[in-house]
C-alpha positions in Angstrom: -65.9 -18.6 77.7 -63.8 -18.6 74.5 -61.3 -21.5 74.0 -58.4 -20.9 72.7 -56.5 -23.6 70.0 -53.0 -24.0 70.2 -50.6 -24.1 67.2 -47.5 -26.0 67.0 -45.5 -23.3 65.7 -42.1 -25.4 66.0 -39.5 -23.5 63.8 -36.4 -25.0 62.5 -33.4 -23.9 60.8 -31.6 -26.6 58.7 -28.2 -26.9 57.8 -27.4 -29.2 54.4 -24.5 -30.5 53.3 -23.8 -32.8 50.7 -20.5 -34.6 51.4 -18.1 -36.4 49.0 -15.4 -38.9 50.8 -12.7 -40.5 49.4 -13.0 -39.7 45.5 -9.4 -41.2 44.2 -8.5 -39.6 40.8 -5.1 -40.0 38.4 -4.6 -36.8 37.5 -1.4 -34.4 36.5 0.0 -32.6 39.2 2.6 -31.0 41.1 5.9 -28.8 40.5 8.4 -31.7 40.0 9.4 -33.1 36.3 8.5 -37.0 37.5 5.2 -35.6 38.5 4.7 -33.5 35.2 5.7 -37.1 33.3 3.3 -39.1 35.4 -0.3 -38.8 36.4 -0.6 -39.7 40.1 -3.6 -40.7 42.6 -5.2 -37.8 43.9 -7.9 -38.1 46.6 -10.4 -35.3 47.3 -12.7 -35.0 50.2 -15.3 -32.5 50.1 -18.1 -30.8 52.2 -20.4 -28.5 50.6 -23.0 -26.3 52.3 -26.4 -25.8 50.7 -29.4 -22.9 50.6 -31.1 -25.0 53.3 -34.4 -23.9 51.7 -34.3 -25.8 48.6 -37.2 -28.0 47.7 -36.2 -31.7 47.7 -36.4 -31.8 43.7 -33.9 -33.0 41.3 -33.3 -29.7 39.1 -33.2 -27.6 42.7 -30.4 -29.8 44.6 -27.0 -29.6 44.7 -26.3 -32.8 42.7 -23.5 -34.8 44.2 -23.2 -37.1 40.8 -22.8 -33.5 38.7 -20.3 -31.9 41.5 -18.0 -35.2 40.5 -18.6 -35.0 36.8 -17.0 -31.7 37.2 -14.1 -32.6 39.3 -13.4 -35.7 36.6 -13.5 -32.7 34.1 -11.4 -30.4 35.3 -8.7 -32.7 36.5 -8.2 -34.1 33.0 -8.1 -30.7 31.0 -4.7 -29.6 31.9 -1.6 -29.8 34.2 -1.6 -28.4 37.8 1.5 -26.7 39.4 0.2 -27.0 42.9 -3.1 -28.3 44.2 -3.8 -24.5 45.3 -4.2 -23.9 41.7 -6.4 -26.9 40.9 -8.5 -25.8 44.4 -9.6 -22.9 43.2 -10.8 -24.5 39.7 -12.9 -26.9 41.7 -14.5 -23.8 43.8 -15.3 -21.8 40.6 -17.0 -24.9 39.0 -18.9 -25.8 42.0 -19.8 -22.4 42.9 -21.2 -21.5 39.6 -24.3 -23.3 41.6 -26.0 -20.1 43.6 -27.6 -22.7 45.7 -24.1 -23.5 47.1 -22.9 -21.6 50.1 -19.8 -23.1 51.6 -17.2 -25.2 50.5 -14.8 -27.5 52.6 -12.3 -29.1 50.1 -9.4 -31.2 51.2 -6.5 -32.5 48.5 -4.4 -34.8 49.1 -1.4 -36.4 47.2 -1.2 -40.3 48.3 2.3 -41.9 46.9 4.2 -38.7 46.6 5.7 -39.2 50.2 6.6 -42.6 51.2 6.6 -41.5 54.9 3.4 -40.6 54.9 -0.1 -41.7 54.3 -0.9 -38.5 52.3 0.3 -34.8 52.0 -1.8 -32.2 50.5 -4.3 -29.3 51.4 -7.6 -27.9 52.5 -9.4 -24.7 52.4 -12.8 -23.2 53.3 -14.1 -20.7 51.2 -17.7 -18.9 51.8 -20.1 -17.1 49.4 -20.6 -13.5 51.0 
């Protein structure tokens, strides 16, 4: 009689994200000559999709630390006419990473409109 073992053969597929909420900048931006004079607050939200197979090691990861280092960086080179313009900055920075994916970025303006809370943008883009 032969026995037979067994193996626990449990696959898994992972999805990572490394999210960034709420990071509040003064930076230059916007069409309007008051805005061009005047640095205003500027709040980015972010969700970025990793290479899910990435050993958990600091030089491998999509560093959430760097990702805002960047952001600070880019936002205090130069002048933005529209926050499309400054979006697409932010993706060629952040995608210079090949271990990031996707990117979920949401802008948003906060005293620019005093009937509202915020006014702004957000846009997926996908590494094919």
């Amino acid at each position: 009689m032969k026995i037979l073992k067994f193996r626990n053969k449990q696959k898994y597929k992972y999805l990572k994200k490394i999210i960034i909420r709420d990071l509040i900048l003064l930076i230059s931006v916007g069409i309007h000559t008051f805005e061009k004079q005047k640095k205003q607050r500027v709040m980015f939200n972010l969700k970025i999709t990793t290479e899910p197979n990435v050993k958990p090691d600091i030089k491998s990861i999509v560093n959430y630390e760097t990702i805002i280092k960047d952001i600070k960086k880019i936002t205090e080179k130069k002048h933005y006419d529209l926050l499309e313009s400054l979006s697409e900055s932010v993706f060629d920075e952040i995608f210079k990473n090949k271990n990031v994916k996707k990117i979920k970025l949401k802008i948003e303006k906060l005293d620019i409109m005093r009937e509202t809370k915020s006014v702004g943008i957000e846009v997926v883009k996908t590494k094919l």
